[in-house]
C-alpha positions in Angstrom: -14.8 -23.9 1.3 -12.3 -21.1 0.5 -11.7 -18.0 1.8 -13.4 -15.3 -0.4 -10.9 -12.9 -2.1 -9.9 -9.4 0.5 -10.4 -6.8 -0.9 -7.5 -3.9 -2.1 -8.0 -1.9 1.0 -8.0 -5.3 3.5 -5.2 -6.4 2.5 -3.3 -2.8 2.0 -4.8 -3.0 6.4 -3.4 -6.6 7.0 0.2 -5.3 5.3 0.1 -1.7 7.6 -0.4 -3.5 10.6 2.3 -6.0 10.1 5.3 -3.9 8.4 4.0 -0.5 10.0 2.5 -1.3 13.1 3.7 -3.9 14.6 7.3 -3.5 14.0 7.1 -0.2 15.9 5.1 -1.2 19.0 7.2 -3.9 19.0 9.0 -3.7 22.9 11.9 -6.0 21.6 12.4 -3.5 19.1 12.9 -0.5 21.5 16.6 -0.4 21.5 17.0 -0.3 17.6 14.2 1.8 17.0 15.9 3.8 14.1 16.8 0.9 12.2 13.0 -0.2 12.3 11.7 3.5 11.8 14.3 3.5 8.6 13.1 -0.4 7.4 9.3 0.5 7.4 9.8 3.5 5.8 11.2 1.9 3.3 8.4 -0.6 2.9 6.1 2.4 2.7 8.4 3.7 -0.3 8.2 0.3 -1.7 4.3 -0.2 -1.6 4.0 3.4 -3.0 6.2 2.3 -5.9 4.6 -0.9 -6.4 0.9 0.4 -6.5 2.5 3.6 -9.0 3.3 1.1 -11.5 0.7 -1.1 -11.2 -1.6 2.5 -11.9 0.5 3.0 -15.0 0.3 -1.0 -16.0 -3.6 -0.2 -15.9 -4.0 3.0 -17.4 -5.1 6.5 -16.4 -9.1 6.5 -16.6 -10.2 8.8 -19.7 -12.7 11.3 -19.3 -16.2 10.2 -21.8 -15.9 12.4 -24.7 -19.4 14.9 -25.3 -20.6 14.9 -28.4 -20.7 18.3 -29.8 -24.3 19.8 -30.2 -24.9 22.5 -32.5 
């Protein structure tokens, strides 16, 4: 059987831990730690931008219109 589909937020959890998390903790990483503080912010800039357009592909939710009542 297949695995079911993960949702928005797991897999936005699977990507944190592996291009924020784990790059920092990372001891083999200690001696460069700048570079890596610079490269996952700039994953984080590039996940913010990705999910920004994909909210514009989709479309800003409209408030429901009232009807007027006189």
């Amino acid at each position: 059987m297949s695995e079911a589909k993960k949702s928005f937020m797991q897999q936005l959890d699977e990507w944190t831990d592996a291009t924020v998390i784990m790059p920092l903790i990372d001891p083999n990483h200690e001696d460069n730690f700048d570079v890596v503080a610079e490269d996952v912010k700039k994953a984080i800039r590039e996940k913010t931008l990705e999910s920004y357009k994909n909210g514009l592909k989709a479309g800003a939710a409209k408030p429901a219109r009232k009807a007027w009542k006189r």
